[in-house]
C-alpha positions as CSV (number, residue, x, y, z in Angstrom):
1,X,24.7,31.0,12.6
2,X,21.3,32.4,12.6
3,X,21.1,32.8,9.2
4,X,21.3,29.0,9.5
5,X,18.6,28.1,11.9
6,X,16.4,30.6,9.8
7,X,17.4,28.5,7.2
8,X,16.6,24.7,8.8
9,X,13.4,26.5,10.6
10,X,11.8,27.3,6.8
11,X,12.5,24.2,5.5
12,X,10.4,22.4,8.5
13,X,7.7,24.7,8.4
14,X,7.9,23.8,4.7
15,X,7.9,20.4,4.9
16,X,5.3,20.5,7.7
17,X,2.7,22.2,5.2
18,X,3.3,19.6,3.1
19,X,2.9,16.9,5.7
20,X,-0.1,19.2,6.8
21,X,-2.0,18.6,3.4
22,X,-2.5,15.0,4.1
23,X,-4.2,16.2,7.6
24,X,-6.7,18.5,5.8
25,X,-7.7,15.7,3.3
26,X,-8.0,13.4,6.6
27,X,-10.2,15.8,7.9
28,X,-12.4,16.6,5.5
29,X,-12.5,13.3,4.0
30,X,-13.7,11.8,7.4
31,X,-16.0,14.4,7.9
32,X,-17.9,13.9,4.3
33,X,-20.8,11.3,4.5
34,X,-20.1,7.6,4.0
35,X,-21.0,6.7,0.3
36,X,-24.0,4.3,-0.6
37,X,-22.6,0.8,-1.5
38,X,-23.1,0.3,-5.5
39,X,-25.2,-2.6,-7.1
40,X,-24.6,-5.9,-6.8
41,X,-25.7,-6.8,-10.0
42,X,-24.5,-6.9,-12.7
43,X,-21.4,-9.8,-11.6
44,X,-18.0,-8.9,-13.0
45,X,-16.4,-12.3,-13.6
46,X,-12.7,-11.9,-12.2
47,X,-9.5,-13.6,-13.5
48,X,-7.9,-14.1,-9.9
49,X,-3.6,-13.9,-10.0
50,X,-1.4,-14.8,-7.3
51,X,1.9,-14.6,-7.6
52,X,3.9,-17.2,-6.3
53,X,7.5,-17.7,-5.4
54,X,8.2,-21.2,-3.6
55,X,5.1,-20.2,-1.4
56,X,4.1,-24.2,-0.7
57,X,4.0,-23.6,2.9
58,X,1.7,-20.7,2.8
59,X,-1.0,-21.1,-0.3
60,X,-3.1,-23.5,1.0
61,X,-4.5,-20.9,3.5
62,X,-5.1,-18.4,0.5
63,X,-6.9,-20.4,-1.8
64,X,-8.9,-22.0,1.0
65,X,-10.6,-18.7,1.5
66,X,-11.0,-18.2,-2.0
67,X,-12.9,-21.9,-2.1
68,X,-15.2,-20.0,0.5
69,X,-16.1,-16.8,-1.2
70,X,-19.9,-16.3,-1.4
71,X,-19.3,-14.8,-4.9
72,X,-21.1,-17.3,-7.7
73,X,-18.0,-20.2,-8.2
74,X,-18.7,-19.8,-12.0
75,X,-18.0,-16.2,-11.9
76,X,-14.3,-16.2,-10.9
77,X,-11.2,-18.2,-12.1
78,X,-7.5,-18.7,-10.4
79,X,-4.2,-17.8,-12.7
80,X,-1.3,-18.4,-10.6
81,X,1.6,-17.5,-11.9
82,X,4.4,-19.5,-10.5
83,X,7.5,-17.8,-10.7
84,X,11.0,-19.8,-11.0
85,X,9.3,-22.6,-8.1
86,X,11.4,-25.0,-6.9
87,X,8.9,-26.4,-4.4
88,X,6.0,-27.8,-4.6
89,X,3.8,-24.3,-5.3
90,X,2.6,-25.4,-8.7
91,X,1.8,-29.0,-8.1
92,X,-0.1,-28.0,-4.8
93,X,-2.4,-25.1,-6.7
94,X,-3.0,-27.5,-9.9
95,X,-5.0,-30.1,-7.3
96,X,-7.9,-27.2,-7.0
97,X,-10.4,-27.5,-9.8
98,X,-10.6,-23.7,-9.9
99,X,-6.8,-22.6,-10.0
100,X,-4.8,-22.7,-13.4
101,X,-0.8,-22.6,-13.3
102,X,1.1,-20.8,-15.4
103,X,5.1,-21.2,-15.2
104,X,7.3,-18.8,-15.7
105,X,10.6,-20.5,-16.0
106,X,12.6,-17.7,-18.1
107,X,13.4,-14.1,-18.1
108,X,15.1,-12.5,-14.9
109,X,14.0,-12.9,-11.1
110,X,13.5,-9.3,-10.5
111,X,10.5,-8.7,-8.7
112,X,6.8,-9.4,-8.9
113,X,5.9,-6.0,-11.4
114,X,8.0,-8.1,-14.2
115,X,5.5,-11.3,-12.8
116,X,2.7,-9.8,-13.2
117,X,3.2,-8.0,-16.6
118,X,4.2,-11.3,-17.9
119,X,1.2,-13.1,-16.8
120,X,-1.3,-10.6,-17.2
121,X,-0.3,-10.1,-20.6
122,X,-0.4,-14.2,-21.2
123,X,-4.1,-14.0,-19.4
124,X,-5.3,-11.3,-21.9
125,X,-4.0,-13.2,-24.7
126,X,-5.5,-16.5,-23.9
127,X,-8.3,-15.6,-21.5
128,X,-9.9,-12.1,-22.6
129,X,-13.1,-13.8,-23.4
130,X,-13.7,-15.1,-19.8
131,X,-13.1,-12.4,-17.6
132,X,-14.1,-8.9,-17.0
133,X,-12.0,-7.5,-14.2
134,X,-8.7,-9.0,-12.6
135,X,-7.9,-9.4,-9.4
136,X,-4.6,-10.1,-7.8
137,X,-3.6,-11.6,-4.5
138,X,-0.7,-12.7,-3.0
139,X,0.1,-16.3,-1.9
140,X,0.4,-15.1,1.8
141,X,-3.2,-13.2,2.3
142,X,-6.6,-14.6,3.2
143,X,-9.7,-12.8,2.0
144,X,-12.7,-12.5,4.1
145,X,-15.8,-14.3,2.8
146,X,-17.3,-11.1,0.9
147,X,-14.2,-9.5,-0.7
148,X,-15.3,-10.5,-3.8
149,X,-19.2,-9.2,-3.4
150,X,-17.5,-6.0,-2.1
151,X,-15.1,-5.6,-4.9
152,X,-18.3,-6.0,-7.5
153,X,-20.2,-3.5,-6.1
154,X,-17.4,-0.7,-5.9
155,X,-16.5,-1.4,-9.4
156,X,-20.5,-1.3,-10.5
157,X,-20.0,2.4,-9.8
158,X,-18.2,3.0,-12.3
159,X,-14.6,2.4,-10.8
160,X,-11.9,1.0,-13.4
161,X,-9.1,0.4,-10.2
162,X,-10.1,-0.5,-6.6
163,X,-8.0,-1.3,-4.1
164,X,-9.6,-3.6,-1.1
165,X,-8.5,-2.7,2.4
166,X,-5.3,-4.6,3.5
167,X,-4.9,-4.9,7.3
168,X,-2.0,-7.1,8.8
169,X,-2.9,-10.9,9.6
170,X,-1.6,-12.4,12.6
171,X,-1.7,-9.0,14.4
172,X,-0.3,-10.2,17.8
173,X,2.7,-12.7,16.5
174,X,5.8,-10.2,17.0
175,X,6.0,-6.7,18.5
176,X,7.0,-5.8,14.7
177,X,3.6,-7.4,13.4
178,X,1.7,-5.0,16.1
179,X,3.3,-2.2,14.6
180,X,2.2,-3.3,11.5
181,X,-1.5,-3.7,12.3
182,X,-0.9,-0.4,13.8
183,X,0.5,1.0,10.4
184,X,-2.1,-0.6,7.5
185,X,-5.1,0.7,10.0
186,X,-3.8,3.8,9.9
187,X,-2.9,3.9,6.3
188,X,-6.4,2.5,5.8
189,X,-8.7,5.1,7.9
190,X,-6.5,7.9,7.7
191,X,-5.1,7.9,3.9
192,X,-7.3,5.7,1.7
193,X,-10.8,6.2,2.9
194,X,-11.0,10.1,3.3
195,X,-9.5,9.7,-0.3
196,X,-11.8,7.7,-1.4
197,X,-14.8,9.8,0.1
198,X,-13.3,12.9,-1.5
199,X,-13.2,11.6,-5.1
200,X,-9.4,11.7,-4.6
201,X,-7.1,9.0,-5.8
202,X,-5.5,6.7,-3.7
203,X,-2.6,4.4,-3.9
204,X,-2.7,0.5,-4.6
205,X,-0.7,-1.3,-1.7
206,X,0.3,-4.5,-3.4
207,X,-2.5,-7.1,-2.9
208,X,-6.2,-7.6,-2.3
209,X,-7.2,-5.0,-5.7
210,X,-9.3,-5.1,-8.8
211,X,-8.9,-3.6,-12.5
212,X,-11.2,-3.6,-15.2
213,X,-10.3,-5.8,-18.5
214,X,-10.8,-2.3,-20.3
215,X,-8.3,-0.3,-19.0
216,X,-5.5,-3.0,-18.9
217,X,-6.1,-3.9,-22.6
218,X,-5.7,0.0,-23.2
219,X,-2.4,0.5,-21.1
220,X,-1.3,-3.1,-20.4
221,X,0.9,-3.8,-17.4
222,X,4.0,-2.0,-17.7
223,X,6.2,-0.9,-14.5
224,X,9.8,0.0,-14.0
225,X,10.1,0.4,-9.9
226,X,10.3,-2.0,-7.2
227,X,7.0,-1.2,-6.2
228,X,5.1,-1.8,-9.0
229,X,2.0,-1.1,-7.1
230,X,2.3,2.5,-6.8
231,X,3.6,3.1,-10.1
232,X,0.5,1.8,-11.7
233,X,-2.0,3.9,-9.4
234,X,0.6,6.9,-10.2
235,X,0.6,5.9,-13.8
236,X,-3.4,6.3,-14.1
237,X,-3.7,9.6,-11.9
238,X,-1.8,11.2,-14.5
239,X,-4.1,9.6,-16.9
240,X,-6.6,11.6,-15.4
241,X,-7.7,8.2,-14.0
242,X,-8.2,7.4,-10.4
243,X,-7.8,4.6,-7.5
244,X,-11.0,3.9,-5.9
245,X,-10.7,2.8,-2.3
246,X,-13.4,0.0,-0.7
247,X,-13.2,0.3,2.6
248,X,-16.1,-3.1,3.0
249,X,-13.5,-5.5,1.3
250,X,-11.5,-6.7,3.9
251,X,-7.9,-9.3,3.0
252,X,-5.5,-10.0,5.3
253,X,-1.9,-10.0,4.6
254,X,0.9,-11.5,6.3
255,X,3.5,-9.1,8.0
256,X,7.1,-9.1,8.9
257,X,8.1,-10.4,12.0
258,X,11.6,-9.8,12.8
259,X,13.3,-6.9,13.0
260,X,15.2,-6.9,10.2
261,X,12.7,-8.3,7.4
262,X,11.0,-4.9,8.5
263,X,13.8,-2.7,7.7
264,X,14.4,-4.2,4.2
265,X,10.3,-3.8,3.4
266,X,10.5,-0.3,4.4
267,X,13.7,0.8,2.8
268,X,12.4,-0.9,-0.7
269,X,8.8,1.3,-0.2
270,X,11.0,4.0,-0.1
271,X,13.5,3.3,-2.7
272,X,10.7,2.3,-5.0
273,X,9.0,5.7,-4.2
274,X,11.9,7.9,-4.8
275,X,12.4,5.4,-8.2
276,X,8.6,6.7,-9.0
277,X,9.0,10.4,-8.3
278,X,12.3,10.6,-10.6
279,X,10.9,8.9,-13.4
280,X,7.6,11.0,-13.4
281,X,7.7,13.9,-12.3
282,X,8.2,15.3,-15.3
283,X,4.9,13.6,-16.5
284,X,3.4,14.9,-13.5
285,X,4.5,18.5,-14.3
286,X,2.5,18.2,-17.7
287,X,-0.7,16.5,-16.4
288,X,-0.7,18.8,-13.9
289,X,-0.6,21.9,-16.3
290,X,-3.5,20.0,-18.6
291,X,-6.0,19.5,-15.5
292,X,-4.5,21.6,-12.4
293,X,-6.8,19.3,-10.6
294,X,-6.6,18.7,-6.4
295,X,-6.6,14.8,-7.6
296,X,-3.2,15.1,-9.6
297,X,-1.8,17.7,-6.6
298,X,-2.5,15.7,-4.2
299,X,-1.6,12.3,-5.7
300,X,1.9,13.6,-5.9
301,X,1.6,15.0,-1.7
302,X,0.8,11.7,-0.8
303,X,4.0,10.3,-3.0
304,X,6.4,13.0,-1.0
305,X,5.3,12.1,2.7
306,X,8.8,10.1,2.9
307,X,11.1,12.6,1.1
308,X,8.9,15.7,3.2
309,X,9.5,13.3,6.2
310,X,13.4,13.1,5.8
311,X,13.6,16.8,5.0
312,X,11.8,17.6,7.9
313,X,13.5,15.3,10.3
314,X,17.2,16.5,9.1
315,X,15.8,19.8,9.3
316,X,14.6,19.8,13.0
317,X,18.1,18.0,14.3
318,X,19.7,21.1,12.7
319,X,17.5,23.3,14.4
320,X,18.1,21.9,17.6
321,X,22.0,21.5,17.2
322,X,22.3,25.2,16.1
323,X,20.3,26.2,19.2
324,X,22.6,24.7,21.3
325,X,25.5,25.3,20.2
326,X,24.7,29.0,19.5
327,X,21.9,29.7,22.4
328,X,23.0,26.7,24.7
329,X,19.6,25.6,24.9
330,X,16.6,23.9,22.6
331,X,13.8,26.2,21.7
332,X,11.1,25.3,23.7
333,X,8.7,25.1,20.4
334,X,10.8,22.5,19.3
335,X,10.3,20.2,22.2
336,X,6.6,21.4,22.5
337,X,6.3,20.4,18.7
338,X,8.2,16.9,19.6
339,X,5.4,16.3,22.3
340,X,3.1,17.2,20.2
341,X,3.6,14.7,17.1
342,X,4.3,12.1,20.0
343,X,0.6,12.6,21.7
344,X,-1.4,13.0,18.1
345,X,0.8,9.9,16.9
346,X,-0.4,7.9,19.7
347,X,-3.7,9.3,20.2
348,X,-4.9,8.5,16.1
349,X,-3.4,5.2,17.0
350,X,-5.7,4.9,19.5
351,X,-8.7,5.4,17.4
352,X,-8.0,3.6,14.4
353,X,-7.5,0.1,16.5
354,X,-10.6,1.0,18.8
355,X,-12.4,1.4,15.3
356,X,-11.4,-1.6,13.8
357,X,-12.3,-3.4,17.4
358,X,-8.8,-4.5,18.3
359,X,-8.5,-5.4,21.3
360,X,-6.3,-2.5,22.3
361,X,-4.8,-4.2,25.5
362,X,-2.8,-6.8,23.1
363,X,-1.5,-3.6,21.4
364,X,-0.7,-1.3,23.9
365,X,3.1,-1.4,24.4
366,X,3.2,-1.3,20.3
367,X,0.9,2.1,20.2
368,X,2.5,3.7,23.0
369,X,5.9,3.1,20.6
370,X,4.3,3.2,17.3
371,X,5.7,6.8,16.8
372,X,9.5,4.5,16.9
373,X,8.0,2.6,14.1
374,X,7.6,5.8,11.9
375,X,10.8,7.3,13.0
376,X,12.5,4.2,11.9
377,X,10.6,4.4,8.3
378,X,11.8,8.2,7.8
379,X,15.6,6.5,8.5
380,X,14.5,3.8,5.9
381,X,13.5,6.6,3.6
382,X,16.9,8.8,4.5
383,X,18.9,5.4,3.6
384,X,17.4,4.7,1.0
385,X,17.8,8.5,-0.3
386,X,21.4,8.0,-0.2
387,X,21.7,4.4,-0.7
388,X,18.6,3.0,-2.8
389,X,18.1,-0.9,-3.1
390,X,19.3,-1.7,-6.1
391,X,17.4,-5.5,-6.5
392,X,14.1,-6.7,-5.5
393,X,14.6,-9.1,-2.5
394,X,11.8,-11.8,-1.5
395,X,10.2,-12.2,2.2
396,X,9.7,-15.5,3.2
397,X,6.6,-16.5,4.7
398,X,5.0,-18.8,7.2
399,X,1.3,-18.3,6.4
400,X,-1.8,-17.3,7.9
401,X,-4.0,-19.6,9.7
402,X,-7.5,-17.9,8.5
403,X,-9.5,-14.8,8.4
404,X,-9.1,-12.5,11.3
């Protein structure tokens, strides 16, 4: 029996240090000095791609906030790719001068990766000449008046892949969208910037990003997993590439709302992360033995938080069963460790709404719980260990009114 608990009790500490890593970079990375903004000249003209699934209800607000960017109008272009629509999606984008449509009415319904390789690889084809860096939305977001300007000058230093900085829209609709908000401000401050000040790579979270002509014309498009987003930032660390992060470039995306919508979101981030880790870890292995780098290292920590998470969480339950049963009691560094993650959890929660200026009396029952909300991702990530989604499944939406 206490060969066991030694057992459970190496595999937390373990996974904690692993965990741990992602606090160091935190640290540090907030700690470093904010970067100077890059040039605004010279203007990247952007090919701009939504992808759109019987989203009628919901584009108007998107492309409304486009309309208003204070980027030059001749300078950008809409592609949006209107996948298997049976609404009124297409007809509604083709009445703004700036949008183009592009049907897809063949090959299979499985997700927006196989969208957006199809279309990007149609825009390259027809549209190379126009355009020098794409930029995807999707039909749910709303970008603030300067994304665009923002997006320029991040990739004017140099950048080939930025990711803009995602928060939830609607933050106050559902106790599950407060989580949310909760969630992509702490993702934002807490795992993309300090990457981004470090030189590090981050991860592209779906929407609201930018890639140069140049380095999709190399690679193309090409993704296997469910969450094609991740795979391509994945695929380009182990190019010895990297995600930029631009902290200024603010969109706003719409979130879940009900309980269960929630649950199937998360389980698919993790089944598409466990999809990701399979198929390259192998490749990881060898461009990590070609430039032993702490990008490529830590590009892969930040891919294990879920799997380190379950690990650890299966790992602590055993500890405190064995105790138990064997000592009839719980270690007391187990429940000082419990109170522990529960106090940081809610404390950084604290701090990332008070510095984005949310009104942190609208969030405060979702704060005080938040550390629920990541408990019930680790679950999602167990599940989907054992049980991984086997088909991409799409969210409806109800839209979002304007910029936050």
């Amino acid at each position: 029996m206490n060969y066991a608990i030694i057992f459970f009790v190496c595999v937390q500490i373990i996974t904690s240090l692993m965990i741990g890593w992602n606090g160091i970079i935190t640290f540090f990375g907030l700690m470093k000095e904010k970067q100077p903004a890059g040039n605004s000249e010279p203007r990247n003209r952007f090919a701009v791609v939504v992808c759109a699934k019987n989203e009628e209800k919901v584009l108007s607000h998107l492309l409304k906030s486009l309309e208003e960017q204070d980027y030059p109008k001749d300078f950008w272009h809409v592609y949006l790719l209107a996948d298997h629509c049976t609404d009124g999606t297409a007809r509604l984008a083709a009445s703004y001068p700036f949008v183009t449509v592009f049907e897809r009415t063949d090959g299979p319904e499985s997700g927006k990766g196989a969208v957006l390789a199809w279309g990007i690889a149609k825009i390259l084809r027809e549209k190379a000449d126009t355009f020098d860096a794409l930029m995807t939305f999707d039909a749910d977001n709303v970008a603030k008046s300067d994304f665009m300007s923002r997006m320029n000058e991040h990739l004017n230093k140099g950048n080939q892949l930025v990711q803009g900085n995602r928060l939830g829209g609607e933050p106050y609709r559902t106790y599950i969208t407060k989580w949310y908000t909760c969630y992509w401000t702490f993702y934002s401050l807490f795992y993309s910037y300090p990457r981004e000040k470090l030189g590090l790579s981050c991860f592209l979270t779906g929407t609201g990003f930018a890639v140069k002509k140049e380095l999709l014309e190399t690679y193309g498009w090409s993704t296997n997993s469910i969450t094609e987003d991740v795979e391509f930032a994945f695929q380009q660390c182990l190019r010895h590439g990297r995600t930029a992060f631009c902290f200024d470039a603010f969109c706003y995306d719409e979130q879940p709302s009900s309980f269960l919508v929630m649950i199937r979101q998360l389980a698919r981030w993790c089944t598409g992360n466990y999809q990701i880790f399979y198929r390259y870890f192998g490749k990881w292995l060898q461009a990590f033995r070609e430039e032993r780098s702490v990008r490529i290292f830590d590009n892969l920590m930040l891919l294990l938080m879920g799997p380190c998470s379950v690990l650890n969480l299966i790992a602590r339950t055993a500890v405190n069963i064995l105790m138990i049963c064997h000592f009839g009691h719980i270690h007391i560094l187990q429940i000082v460790f419990f109170l522990f993650s529960y106090i940081f959890t809610v404390g950084a929660a604290i701090i990332v709404t008070r510095y984005f200026r949310i009104p942190l009396k609208k969030l405060k029952p979702a704060i005080f719980t938040f550390p629920a909300f990541l408990y019930l991702y680790t679950f999602c990530s167990l599940y989907s260990m054992l049980f991984p989604q086997k088909k991409w499944k799409p969210i409806a939406h109800e839209g979002l009114m304007d910029e936050q």
